[in-house]
C-alpha positions in Angstrom: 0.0 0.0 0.0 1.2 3.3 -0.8 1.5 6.6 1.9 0.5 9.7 0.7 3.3 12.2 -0.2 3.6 14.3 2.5 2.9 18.1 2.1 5.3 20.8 1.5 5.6 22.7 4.5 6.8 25.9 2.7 3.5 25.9 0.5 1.4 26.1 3.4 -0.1 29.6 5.0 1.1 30.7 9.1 -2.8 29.9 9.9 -2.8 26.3 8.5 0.7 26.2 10.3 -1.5 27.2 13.9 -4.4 25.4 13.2 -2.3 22.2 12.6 -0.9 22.5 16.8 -4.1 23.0 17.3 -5.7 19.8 16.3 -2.4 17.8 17.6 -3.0 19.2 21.2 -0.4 21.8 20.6 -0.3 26.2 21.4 -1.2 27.8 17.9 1.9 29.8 18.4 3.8 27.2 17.4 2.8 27.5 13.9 4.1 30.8 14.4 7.2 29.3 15.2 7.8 26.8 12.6 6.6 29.4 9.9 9.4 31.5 11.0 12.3 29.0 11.3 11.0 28.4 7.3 11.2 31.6 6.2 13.0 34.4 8.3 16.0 31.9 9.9 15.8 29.9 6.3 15.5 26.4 8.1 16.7 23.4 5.4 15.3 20.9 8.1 13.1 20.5 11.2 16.2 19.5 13.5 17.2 23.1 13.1 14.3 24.1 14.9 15.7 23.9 18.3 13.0 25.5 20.1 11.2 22.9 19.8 10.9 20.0 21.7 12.0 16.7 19.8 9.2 15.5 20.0 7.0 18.3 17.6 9.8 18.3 15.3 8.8 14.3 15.1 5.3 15.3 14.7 6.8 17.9 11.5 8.9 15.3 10.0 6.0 12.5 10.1 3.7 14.8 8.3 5.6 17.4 6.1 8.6 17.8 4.1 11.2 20.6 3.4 11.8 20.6 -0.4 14.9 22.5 0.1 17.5 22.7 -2.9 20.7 21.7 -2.8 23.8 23.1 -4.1 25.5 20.3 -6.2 28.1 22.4 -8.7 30.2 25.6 -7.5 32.3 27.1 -10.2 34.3 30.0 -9.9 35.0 32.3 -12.4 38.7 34.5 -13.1 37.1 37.8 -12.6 35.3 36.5 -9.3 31.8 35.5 -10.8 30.3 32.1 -9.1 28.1 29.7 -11.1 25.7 27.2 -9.1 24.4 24.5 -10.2 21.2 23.7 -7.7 19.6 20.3 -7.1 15.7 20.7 -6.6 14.0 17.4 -4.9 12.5 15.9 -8.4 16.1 15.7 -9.4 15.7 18.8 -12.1 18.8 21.1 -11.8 18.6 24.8 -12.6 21.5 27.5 -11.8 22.2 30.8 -10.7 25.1 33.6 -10.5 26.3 35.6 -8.1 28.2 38.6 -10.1 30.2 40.7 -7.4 31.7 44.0 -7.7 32.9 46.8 -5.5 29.7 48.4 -5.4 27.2 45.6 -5.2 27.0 41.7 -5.0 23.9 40.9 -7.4 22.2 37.5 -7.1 20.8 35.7 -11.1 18.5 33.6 -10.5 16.0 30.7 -12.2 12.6 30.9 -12.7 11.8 27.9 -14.2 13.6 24.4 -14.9 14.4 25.5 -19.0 12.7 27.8 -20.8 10.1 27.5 -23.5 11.0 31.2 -25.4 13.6 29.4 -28.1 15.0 32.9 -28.7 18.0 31.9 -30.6 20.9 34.1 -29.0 19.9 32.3 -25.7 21.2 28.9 -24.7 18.9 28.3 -22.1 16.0 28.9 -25.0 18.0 25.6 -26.6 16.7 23.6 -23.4 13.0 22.3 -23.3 10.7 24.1 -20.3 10.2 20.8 -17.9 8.5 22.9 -15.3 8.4 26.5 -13.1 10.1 26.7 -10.6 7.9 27.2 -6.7 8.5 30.0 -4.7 10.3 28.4 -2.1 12.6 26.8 -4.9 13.2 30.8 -5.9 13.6 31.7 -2.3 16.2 29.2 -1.9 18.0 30.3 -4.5 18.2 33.8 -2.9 19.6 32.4 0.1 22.5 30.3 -1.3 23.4 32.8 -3.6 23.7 35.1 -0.3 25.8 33.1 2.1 28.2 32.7 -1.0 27.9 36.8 -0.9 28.9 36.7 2.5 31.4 34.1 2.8 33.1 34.3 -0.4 33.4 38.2 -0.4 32.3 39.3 2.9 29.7 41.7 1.5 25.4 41.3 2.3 23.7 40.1 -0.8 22.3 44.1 -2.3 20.5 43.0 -5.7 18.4 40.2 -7.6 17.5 40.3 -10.4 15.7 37.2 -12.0 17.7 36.8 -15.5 18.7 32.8 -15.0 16.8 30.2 -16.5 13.5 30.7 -17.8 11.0 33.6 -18.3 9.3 34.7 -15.1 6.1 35.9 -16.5 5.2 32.7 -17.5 5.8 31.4 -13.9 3.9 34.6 -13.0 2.2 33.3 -9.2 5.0 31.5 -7.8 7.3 34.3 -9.2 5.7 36.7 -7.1 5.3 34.5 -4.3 8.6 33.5 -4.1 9.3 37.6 -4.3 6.8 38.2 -1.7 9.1 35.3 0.6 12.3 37.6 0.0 11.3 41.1 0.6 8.8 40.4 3.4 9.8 41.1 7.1 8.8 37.9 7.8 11.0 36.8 5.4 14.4 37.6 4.0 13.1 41.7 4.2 15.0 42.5 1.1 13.7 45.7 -0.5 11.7 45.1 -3.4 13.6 48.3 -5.1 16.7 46.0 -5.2 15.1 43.3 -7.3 14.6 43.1 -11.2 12.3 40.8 -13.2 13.1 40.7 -16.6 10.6 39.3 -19.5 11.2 38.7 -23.2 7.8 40.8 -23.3 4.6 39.0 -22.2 2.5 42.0 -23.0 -0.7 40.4 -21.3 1.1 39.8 -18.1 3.0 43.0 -17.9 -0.5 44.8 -18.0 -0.6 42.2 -14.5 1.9 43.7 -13.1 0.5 47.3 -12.9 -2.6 46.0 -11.8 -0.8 44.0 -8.8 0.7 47.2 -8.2 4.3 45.5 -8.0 6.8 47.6 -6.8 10.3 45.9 -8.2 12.1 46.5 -11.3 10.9 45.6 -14.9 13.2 45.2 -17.3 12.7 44.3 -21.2 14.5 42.2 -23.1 14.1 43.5 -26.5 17.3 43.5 -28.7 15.5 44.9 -31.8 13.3 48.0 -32.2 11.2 46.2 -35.1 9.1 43.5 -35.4 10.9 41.7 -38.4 14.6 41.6 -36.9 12.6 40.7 -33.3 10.6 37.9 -34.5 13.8 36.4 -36.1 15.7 36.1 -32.8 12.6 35.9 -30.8 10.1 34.1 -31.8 7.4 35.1 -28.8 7.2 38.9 -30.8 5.1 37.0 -33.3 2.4 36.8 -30.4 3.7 40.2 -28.4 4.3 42.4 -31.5 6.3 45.7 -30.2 3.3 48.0 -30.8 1.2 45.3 -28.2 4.7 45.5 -26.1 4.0 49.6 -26.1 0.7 49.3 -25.4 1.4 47.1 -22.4 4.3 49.2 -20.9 2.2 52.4 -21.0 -0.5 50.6 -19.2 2.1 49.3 -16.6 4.2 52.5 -16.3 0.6 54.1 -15.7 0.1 52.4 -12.7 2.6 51.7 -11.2 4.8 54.8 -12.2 8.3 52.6 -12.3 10.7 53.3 -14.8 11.7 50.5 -17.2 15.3 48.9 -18.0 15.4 47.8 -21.9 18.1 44.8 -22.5 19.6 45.2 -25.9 22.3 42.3 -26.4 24.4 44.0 -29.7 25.4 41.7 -32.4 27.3 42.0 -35.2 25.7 43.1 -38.3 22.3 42.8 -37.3 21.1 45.1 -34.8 24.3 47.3 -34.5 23.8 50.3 -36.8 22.7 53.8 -36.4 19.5 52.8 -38.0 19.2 50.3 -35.6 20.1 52.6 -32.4 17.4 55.0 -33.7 14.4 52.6 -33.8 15.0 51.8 -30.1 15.6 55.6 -29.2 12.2 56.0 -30.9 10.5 52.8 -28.6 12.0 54.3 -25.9 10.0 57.6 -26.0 7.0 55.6 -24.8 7.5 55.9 -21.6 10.8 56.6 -18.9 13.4 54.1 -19.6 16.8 53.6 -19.3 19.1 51.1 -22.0 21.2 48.4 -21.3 23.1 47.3 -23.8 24.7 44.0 -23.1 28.2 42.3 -24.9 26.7 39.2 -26.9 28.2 35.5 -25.5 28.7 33.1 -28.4 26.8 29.7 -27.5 27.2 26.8 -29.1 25.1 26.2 -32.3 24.9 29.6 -33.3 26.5 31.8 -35.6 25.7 35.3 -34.0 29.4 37.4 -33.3 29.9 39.8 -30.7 29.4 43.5 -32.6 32.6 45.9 -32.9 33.3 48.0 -30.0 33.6 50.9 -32.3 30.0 50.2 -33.3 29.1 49.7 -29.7 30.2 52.9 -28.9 28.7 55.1 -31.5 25.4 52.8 -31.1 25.9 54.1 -27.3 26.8 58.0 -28.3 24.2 58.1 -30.5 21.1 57.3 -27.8 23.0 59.8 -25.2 22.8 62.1 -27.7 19.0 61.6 -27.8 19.0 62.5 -23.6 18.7 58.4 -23.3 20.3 57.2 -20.1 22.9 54.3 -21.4 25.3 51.8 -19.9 27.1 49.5 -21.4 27.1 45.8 -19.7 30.6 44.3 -20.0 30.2 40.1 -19.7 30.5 38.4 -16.3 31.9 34.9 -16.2 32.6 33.9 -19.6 34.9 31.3 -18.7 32.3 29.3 -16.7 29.8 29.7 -19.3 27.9 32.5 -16.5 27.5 35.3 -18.9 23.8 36.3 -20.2 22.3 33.7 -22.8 25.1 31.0 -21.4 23.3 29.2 -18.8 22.5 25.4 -20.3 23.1 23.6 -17.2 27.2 22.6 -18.3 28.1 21.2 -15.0 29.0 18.8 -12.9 25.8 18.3 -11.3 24.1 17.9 -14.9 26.7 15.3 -16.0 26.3 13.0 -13.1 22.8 12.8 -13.3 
């Protein structure tokens, strides 16, 4: 006869937590308790939870489970970047990067286990989309990525922003649950200023976003400022065309009143000419924005090429000179295949599955 899987503890409420001690003859505030060890203290297990007596944390472990992920690969890169490869409980393995610097220590992390975009400049879009990712999975993430922060460099985890595996629009609850878990008091209290979610452009679930009121970062990653070069390298603006994409932003910058980051990855003779730089200074009149644009990583498979740094630049002068605010994103951890568009699950943990 088979036992029924036990529950995720982290998916439950603080009230289910209290009215569980309740019906075992227990104080309610020791859902309090437990709820606390899960999410503010970051418990991976009920012996952690020494305030309680051995024999409720017998009573936890005979009736719930702590999915916790498990860090299974550590690279580290020359110029100080750290890949993770992270083990989640069905075996699936997704990573994350810490990228340090002398002004901040930023946390990239997953959203889902693969993606289901298929942009072609992305190797992640290369893997099939197995599943999203739950918030506690996200959470985790965060908290690995921030004792490496703190042991490895010495510094507090400052920024996240969710650029790692997958798109996080189309993992839009657990997403903002999981965000919700960080920047709570109850949980991590991150500020939510200090976070970035970046889409390929769901237009219908950006228009979500200003109706949830969310108060982190949006950033877009666009790449092209017309619909035939977009829909060649990404094939989601067939269904999100850029005026829909406009449409969408105005509605979100309307209510929420956030200014937006646009991602623009420069390649080599197809997106790096003035013509090029003065579409997107023309998209970006829609509403308050800022450019990224971001050194293209060669993947395997495809034959994209990094674009000049002569054409960078003048790609670069030439939106400044439109009063765009620019900045140029030099590539983090090449070598350890870290970088944006490089993360495709080359690691250890992969390769001994």
């Amino acid at each position: 006869m088979e036992h029924p899987a036990k529950t995720d503890i982290r998916t439950l409420p603080e009230a289910d937590l209290e009215t569980f001690f309740k019906d075992h003859g227990e104080k309610a505030f020791r859902g309090r308790q437990v709820y606390e060890w899960i999410w503010k203290k970051s418990a991976r297990s009920f012996e952690e939870m020494t305030n309680l007596s051995k024999a409720i944390r017998s009573q936890l472990t005979e009736h719930f489970v702590i999915n916790a992920i498990v860090l299974a690969d550590q690279q580290q890169s020359e110029d100080g970047t750290v890949k993770s490869a992270f083990r989640l409980h069905d075996n699936h393995v997704v990573e994350g990067v810490l990228i340090p610097t002398s002004q901040r220590m930023t946390a990239c992390i997953s959203s889902q286990v693969g993606c289901s975009l298929t942009c072609k400049f992305c190797a992640t879009g290369k893997l099939k989309r197995i599943r999203n990712l739950q918030a506690d999975e996200i959470y985790d993430q965060v908290v690995t990525i921030k004792q490496q922060a703190e042991s490895l460099y010495q510094q507090p985890l400052s920024n996240i922003v969710f650029m790692g595996m997958g798109e996080p629009l189309l993992n839009y609850k657990q997403v903002l649950k999981g965000i919700e878990k960080i920047t709570s008091d109850e949980g991590l209290g991150m500020s939510p200023k200090r976070i970035t979610v970046s889409t390929a452009g769901i237009a219908k679930m950006i228009r979500q976003l200003g109706d949830d009121q969310t108060r982190f970062g949006l950033a877009i990653s666009l790449h092209a400022a017309n619909d035939k070069k977009r829909s060649q390298i990404m094939p989601i603006n067939d269904q999100n065309s850029l005026e829909a994409l406009a449409e969408a932003l105005k509605y979100y910058y309307k209510a929420t009143g956030s200014k937006l980051t646009y991602e623009y990855i420069i390649f080599k003779g197809f997106n790096d000419t003035l013509e090029d730089a003065r579409e997107l200074a023309e998209f970006c009149k829609h509403v308050p924005s800022k450019v990224n644009i971001i050194e293209y990583n060669p993947i395997d498979g495809e034959s994209f090429l990094q674009a000049d740094t002569e054409k960078v630049d003048a790609f670069a002068n030439y939106l400044q000179a439109q009063d765009i605010v620019v900045k140029v994103r030099r590539s983090r951890g090449k070598d350890i295949d870290a970088a944006c568009g490089q993360l495709a699950n080359k690691n250890a943990a992969t390769e001994k599955v």
